[in-house]
N, C-alpha and C positions, 0 to 999 in steps of 0.2 A: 654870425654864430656857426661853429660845426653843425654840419649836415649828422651830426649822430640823432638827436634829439626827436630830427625828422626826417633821418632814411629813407621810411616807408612812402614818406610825403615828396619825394624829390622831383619826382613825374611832375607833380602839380605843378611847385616852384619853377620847374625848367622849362613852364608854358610863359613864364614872365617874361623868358629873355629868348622865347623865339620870333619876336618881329624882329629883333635886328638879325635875326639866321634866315629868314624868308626873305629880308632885303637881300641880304649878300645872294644867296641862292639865286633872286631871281634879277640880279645882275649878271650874276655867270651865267644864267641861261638866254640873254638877253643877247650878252657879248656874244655866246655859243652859235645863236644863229644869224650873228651876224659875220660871224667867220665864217658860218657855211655858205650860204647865200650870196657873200662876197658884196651886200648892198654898201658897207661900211669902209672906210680906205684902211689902210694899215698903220696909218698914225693913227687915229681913232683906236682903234685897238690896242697899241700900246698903250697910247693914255690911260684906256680902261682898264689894262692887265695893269697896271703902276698903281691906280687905286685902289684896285681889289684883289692886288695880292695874286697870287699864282693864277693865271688863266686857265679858263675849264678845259680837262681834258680831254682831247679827241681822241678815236679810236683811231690806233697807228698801226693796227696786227688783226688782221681777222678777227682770230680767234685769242683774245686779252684773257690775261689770268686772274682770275678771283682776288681779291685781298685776304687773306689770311684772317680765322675766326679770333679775336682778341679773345685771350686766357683772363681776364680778370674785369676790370673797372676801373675807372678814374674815379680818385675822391677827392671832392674839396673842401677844406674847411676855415672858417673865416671866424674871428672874434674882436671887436676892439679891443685895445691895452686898456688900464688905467680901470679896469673891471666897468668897463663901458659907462662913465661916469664922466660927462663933459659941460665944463664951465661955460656960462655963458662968451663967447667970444672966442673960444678954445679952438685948436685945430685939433681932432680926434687921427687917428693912428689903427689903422686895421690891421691886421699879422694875417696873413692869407696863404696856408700851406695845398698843395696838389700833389697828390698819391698817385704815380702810375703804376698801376695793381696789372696792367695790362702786357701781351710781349709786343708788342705796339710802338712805334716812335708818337707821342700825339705832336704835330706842326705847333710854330709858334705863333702867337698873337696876344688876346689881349686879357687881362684882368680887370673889370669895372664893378665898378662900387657905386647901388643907387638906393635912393632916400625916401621914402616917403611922408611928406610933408603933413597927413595927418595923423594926430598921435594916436595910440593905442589905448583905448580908455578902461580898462578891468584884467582882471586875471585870465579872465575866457579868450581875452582878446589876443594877449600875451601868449599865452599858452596856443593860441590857434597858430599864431605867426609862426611859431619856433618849431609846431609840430602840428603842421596840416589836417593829418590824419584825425586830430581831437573831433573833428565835428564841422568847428570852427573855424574858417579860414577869413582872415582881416583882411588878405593880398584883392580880393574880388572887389573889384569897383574902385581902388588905390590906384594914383599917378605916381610912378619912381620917376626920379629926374635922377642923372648920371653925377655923379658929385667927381668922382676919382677913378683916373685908368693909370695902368702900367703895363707896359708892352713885356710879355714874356717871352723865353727862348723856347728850341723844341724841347721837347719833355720827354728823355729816354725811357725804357720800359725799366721800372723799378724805380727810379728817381722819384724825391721826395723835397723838392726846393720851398723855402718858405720865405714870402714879401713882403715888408712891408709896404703898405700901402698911405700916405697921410692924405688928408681933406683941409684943405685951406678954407679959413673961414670968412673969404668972399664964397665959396662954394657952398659950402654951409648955409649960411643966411641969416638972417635975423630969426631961427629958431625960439619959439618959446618956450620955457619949465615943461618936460611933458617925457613923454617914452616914444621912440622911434622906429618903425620897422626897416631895415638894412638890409638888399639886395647884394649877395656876393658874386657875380658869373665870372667863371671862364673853364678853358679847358673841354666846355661842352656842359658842364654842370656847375650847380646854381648852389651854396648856402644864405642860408637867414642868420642874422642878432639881432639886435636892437641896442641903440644907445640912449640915453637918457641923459638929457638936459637938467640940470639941477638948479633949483630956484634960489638967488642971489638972498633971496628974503624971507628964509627959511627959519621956522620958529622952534626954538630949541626943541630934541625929541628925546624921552626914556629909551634906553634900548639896550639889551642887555642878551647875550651869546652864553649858553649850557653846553661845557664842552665834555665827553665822556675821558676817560683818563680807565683803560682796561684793558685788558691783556686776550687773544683771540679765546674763543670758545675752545672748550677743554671737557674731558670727559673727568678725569680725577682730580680729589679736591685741592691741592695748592700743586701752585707749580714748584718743579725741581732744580737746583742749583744750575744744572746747564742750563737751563731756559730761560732762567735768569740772565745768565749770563748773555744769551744769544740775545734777547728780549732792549736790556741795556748797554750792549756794545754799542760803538758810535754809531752805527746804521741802524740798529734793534729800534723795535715799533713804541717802545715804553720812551726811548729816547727821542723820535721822532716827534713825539706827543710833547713830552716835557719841554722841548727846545720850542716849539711852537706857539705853546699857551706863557710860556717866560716873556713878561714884559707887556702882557696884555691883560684888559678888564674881565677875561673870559673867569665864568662859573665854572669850577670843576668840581664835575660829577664824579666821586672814585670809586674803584671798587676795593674792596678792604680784602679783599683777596690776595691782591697784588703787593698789598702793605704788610699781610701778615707770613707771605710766602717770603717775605726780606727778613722781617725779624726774628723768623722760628728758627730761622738757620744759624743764628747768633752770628759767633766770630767767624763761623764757617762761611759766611754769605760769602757772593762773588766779591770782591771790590766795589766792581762797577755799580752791582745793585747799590750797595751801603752808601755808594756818592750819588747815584739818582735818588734812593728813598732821603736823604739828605739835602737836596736838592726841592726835591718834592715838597716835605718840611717848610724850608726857607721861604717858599714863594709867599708874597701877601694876599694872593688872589681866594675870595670867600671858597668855600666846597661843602659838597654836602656827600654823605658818602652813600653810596647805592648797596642793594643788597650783598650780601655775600655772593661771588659769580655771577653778578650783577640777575642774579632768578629774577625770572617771569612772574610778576607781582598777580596778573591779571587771572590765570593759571592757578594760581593757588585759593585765591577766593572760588572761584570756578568750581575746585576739588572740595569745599567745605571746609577749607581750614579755619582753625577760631584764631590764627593772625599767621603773620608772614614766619618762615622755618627760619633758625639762627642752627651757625656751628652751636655743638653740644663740648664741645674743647678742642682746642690745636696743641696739646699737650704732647700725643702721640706725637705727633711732626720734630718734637727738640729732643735737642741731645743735650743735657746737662751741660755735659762737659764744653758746650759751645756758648754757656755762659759764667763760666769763670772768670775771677776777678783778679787780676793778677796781682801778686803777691798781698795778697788774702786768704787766709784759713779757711773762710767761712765756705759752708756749699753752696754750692753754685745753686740760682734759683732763675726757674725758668720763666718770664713776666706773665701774668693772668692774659684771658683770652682779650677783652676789651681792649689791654695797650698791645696787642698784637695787632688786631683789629682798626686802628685808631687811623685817621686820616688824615687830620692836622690840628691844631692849637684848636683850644677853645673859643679863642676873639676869632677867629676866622672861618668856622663853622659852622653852618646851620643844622639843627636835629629835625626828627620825625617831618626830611623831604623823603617824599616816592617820586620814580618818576616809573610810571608800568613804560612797556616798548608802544610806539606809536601806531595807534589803531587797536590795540589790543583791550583796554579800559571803557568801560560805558559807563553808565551811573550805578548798576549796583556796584560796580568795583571800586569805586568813587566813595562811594557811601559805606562801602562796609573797612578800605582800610583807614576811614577816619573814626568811624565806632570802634575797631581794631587798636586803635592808638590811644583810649580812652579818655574820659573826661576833659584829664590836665593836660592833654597831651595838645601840642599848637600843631595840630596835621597838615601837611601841604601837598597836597597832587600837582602835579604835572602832566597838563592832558593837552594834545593839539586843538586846533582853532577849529578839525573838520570835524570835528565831536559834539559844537558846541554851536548848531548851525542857527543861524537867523539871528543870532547875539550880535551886538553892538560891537562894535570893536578895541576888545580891552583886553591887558594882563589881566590884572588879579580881578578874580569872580569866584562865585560862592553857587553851592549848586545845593540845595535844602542847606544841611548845617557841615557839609564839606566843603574849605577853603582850597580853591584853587589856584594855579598860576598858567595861565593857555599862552603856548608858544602859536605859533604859525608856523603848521607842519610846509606849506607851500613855499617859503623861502626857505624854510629849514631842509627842502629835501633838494635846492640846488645848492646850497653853501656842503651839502654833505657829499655829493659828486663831486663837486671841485676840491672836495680836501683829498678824496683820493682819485686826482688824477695825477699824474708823472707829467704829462705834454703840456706845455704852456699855451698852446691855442685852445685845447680842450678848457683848458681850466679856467682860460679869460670867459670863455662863451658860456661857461655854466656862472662864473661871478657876474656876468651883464646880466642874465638872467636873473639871478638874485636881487642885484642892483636896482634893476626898474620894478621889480615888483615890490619892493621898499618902498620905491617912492610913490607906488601907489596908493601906500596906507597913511599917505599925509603927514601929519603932525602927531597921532596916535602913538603910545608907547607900544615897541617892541619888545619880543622875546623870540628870541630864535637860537635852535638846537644845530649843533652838530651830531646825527642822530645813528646810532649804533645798531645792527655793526657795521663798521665803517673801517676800511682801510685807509688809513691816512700816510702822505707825504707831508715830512715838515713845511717845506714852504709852501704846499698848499693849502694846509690846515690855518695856516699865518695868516695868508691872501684872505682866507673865505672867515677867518676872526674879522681883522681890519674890515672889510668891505662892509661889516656889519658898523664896528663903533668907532669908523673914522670918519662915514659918513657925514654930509655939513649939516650941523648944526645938531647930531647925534650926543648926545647926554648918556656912556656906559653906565649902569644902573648892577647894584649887586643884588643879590633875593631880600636882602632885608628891606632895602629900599625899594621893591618893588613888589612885595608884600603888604608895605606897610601902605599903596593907597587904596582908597575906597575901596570894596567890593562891588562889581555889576555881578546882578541874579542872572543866571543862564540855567540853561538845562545841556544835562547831557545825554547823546543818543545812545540807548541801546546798540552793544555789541555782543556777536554770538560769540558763546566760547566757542574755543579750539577743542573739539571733541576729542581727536588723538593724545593731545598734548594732554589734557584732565586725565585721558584713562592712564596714559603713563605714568603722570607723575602718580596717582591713585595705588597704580599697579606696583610702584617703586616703597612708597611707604607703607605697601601692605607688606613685603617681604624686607622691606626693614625690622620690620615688629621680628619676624621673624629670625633676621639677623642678631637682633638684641638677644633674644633667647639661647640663640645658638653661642650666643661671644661669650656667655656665663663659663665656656670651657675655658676662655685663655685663661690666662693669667693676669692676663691685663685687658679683659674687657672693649675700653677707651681705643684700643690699636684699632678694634672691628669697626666699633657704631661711630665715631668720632669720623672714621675715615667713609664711612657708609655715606653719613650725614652730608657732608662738605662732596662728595663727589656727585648726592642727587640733586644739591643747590646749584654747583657744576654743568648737569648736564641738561636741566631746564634756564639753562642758562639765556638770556637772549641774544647773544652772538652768534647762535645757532640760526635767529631768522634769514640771515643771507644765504642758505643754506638747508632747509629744508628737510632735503633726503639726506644729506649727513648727519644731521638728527637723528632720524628714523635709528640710523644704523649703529648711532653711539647709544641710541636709547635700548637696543636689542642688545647689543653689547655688553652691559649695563646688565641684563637680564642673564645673559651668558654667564655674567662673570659671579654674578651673585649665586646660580645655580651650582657652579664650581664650587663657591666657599664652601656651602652648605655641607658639600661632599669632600670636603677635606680631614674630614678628620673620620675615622672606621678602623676595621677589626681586618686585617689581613685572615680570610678563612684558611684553614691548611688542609681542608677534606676531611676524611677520615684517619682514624688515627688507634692506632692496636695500644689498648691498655692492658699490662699485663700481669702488674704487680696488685699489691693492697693497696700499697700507698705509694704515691708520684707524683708528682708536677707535671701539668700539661702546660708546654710553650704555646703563648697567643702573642702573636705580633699587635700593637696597636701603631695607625700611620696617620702623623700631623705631616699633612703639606703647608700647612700656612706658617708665614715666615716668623709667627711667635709662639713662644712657647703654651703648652697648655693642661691642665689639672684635670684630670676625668675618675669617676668610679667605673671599673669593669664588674661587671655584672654576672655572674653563672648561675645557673638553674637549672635544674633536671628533674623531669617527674619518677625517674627508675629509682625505686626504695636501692637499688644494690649499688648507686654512687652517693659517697657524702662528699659535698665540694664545697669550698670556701665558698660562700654565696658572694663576697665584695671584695674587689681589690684596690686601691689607692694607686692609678699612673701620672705618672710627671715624665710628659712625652717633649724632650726639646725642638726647636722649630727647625721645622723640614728635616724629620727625623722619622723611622721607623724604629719604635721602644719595642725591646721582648719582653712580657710578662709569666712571671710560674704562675700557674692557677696550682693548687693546691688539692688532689681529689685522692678518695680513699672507698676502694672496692670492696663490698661486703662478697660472700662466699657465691658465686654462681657462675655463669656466662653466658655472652649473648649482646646481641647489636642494642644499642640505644643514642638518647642524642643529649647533647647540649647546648645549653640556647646561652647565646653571649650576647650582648649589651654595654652600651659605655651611656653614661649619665654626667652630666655635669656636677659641680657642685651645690647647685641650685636646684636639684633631681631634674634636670631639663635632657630627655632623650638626647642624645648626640650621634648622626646618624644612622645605620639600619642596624636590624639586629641579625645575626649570622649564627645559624644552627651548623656545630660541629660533627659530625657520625663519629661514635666510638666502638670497638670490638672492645669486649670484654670478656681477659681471659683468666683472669684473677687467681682460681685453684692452682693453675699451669705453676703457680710458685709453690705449691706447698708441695705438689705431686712433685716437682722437682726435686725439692729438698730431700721428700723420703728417698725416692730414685736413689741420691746423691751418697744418702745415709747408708742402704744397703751395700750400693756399689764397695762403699769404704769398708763397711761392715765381711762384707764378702772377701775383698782382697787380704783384709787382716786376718781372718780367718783363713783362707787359701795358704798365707804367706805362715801362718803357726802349724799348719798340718806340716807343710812341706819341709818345716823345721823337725818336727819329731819322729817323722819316716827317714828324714839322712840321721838323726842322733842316734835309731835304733839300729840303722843299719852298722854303723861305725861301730855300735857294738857286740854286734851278731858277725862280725869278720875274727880270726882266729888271728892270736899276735903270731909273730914270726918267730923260731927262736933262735937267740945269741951263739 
């Protein structure tokens, strides 16, 4: 097996293969002083240099120069093919790769491959082999015998060759049914596997693989056409899943997230989606669909919820016009949430499955989402084995009056490393691992997860299906059929909530409440809370556990952005402002940023008897628009500073952000004192202009005529 599993352990392992490094060593120092000393002839010495490979070297120079500090490490890593699963009589097949991480040439020699003939008997034991550091080390007091060598070349610095290795089954032996620990050395360093013998006379077994079918964690509630599109291109991770679980007994888990982000889009969808969610459809494999953004089941009983959150509509998300019917009159109608929602046929479905994220459920979350499901309801959790300790070993189990179905998180958390690994030796030495701890559970029925979140590779998600129910003598099992046998009573242990996780999500649907209130301005309500809803089932998502601190920061995020909305809609102030007539219109800007439109009452008030102002005004502000409003005010006889208080309300009378006090000068007389001004001025001129008329008439005739 790859040394990943037990890096930390590799000192210990590489005590296994230092007697043959002490032989060699003390050969060459053996040769060494018999070169000095000259007791030994010079054939002799050849012979010796011819067995053991380069002869020790002498110092030829005074003063010899250091070796050079190697930059990195040598890695090796070992896995048998065949997900380490070998028939009686079988020649197994090791792939043995060596990493020179170093600027180093490493010399050539040898690769050996050895066995230890007694098997491995528990998980502890397994687990010790593969990774030392557990506690548990099997290797102490074990004989390996050398099963298989291969002479390799030198190893340049950065070279990365990979061998196979096979074991003939005279080397082999008469092996019995059991699990094996597997010595890999060379190079200087040492990996562990295990292969497991499989018993000829194996008695049929239940077993049955829960595969997720989701899309990565995401902050906002459905994904968008691009993502779509990148999601189910040939390489996209929706693809990688579907080509996977095609053709196989696997259970799929979906999330209806992913099914309703395909058909809100109507005709607009990608292509590619419309033939994956078509695809998806087709398969025969049972499925049960997991929450909306697959939410933290375990989280929300945690927060006091009286059951698990559902979208409140995906309505907002469609465009009408993406579901027209061609040449049809009729309007176009966008399908209710449920068949947006929908995950496949009715014959192929199972209802009211949970499955919370693994570790996260104890028994009250056990017990309250089966009272949460009520009476009629046929509840089924899904909880690991290590929840459920000291029980017998069984699927289906009943814990007070909640029905269960207990996977085995311990095989389920190597089939879930090998679905995402890329490198084919990694991936064999996480299926051996699976492999032998299968066959530790005998003839008992399985359950095992591929457990989320999980990066997957098709053909490794394939590999780590198969190694579960191709198994010999393996009986694929779908949830109905492994529901329906007996129940064994267990208990389940006590787990602490997530205290972050409770105050967030807590903290999120307190300022939903408030969202709701504040959406009463759109016009359309649904655009806010609809989209609120679906992005906080989103972002308690559990794709988020691989991950942690990018939680944290989609969760503050989340907070950020809601603080925004809040503040989207307000009264542009414009200061002070010189009134100066009786009657006028004061402009007040009202500013929607959010992308839909929205209906509000502007509000004015003023305690000075000398303004009467329209007290309400009716806006219809379009989206991401700044509307100008008149307000309407009429100055009684005086003058002198005062204020006005402005306000926007919904139609609901729901405040809608702050309220903004305008300064006014009021100079109101200034009009009428004008006028008179205006009056005289005229009055004056017209009179100036009739003197000046009857002093030239008079004069004209106080002049003497001329005469003839």
């Amino acid at each position: 097996m790859t040394d990943t599993p037990a890096a930390s352990g590799r000192s210990r392992a590489r005590g296994l293969a230092r007697p043959f490094a002490r032989a060699r060593r003390g050969s060459a120092a053996r040769s060494g002083r018999a070169a000095i000393t000259g007791i030994l002839v010079t054939g002799l010495l050849i012979v010796g240099g011819g067995m053991l490979g380069s002869p020790p070297a002498v110092a030829a120079a005074p003063t010899p120069t250091p070796s050079p500090t190697p930059s990195g490490t040598v890695v090796l890593s070992a896995s048998p093919t065949g997900s380490g699963l070998v028939a009686v009589g079988a020649e197994p097949t090791f792939s043995v790769r060596v990493r020179n991480d170093t600027a180093r040439e490493v010399p050539a020699g040898a690769t050996v491959v050895s066995l230890s003939r007694t098997p491995l008997a528990s998980d502890a034991e397994v687990a010790g082999w593969l990774s030392p550091d557990s506690g548990v080390d099997p290797a102490e007091g074990r004989a390996f015998d050398e099963v298989a060598r291969a002479d390799t070349d030198d190893l340049g610095a950065g070279d990365e060759p990979t061998t196979g290795i096979g074991v003939t089954a005279e080397s082999l032996g008469d092996l019995p049914p059991g699990v094996y620990p597997v010595l890999v050395s060379g190079a200087g360093e040492v990996a562990r596997t295990v292969i497991t013998v499989a018993r000829p006379d194996a008695a049929p077994r239940t077993v049955g693989i829960v595969v997720p079918v989701t899309a990565p964690a995401r902050e906002t509630g459905l994904l968008t056409s691009s993502e779509l599109g990148e999601l189910t291109a040939p390489d996209g991770e929706l693809t990688e899943i579907l080509g996977a679980v095609t053709g196989t007994p696997a259970i799929l888990a979906v999330d209806p997230a992913v099914t309703a982000a395909i058909r809100v889009l109507g005709s607009s969808a990608p292509e590619s989606a419309r033939d994956w969610l078509d695809s998806l459809m087709g398969l025969p494999n049972e499925r049960f669909a997991l929450q909306f953004g697959d939410a933290d089941l375990a989280v929300q009983v945690h927060a006091g919820l009286p059951g698990p959150l559902q979208p409140t509509t995906l309505s907002p998300y469609a465009d009408p016009a993406d579901f027209r019917v061609s040449g049809s009159t009729a309007a176009p109608t966008v399908p209710e949430t449920g068949a947006l929602l929908s995950v496949g046929g009715i014959e192929t479905t199972a209802s009211d499955v949970f499955w919370p994220a693994t570790g996260t459920a104890g028994g009250d979350v056990v017990a309250a989402i089966d009272a949460q499901a009520g009476p009629d309801a046929a509840a089924l959790s899904l909880v690991p084995g290590s929840t459920t300790p000291g029980a017998a070993a069984a699927v289906r189990a009943v814990a007070g009056a909640a029905d269960l179905l207990v996977y085995d998180d311990t095989v389920s958390r190597e089939l879930t490393a090998a679905a995402a690994q890329t490198d084919a030796t990694e991936r064999s030495a996480r299926l051996a691992a699976a492999t032998a701890l299968t066959s530790l559970r005998g003839d008992a029925p399985l359950l095992a997860t591929i457990d989320r979140p999980a990066a997957v590779d098709q053909a490794s998600l394939r590999a780590a299906i198969t190694t579960v129910t191709s198994t010999p003598a393996a009986v694929p099992a779908s949830l109905t059929e492994l529901r329906s046998a007996a129940p064994v009573p267990v208990e389940v242990a006590d787990v602490v909530a997530a205290a972050d996780r409770v105050a967030a999500l807590t903290g999120f649907l307190d300022r939903e409440a408030d969202l709701a209130r504040f959406a009463t301005a759109l016009v359309e309500p649904d655009q806010l809370t609809a989209r609120e809803r679906t992005s906080i089932l989103q972002v308690m998502g559990n794709g988020w556990f691989s991950d942690l601190e990018a939680w944290s920061v989609a969760a503050s995020d989340h907070d950020v952005a809601t603080t925004r909305t809040l503040g989207s809609i307000g009264i542009a102030n414009p200061g002070t402002i010189n009134f100066l007539a009786t009657s006028a219109p004061i402009s007040v800007t009202v500013r929607n940023d959010l992308p839909w439109p929205v209906s509000v009452v502007l509000l004015a008030e003023t305690d000075d008897p000398r303004l009467i102002v329209q007290r309400s005004t009716t806006v219809e502000a379009g989206a991401q628009q700044n509307t100008r409003v008149d307000v309407p005010v009429e100055a009684r006889v005086g003058s002198g500073e005062t204020d006005l208080q402005l306000r926007l309300l919904s139609a609901a009378m729901v405040p809608i952000g702050s309220t903004e006090l305008i300064s006014l000068t009021v100079r109101a007389e200034w009009e009428s004192v004008g006028i008179t001004a205006i009056v005289v001025i005229v009055v004056v001129l017209l009179a100036g202009g009739i003197v000046r008329t009857v002093i030239k008439v008079r004069r004209r005739r106080a002049t003497p005529k001329e005469s003839v």
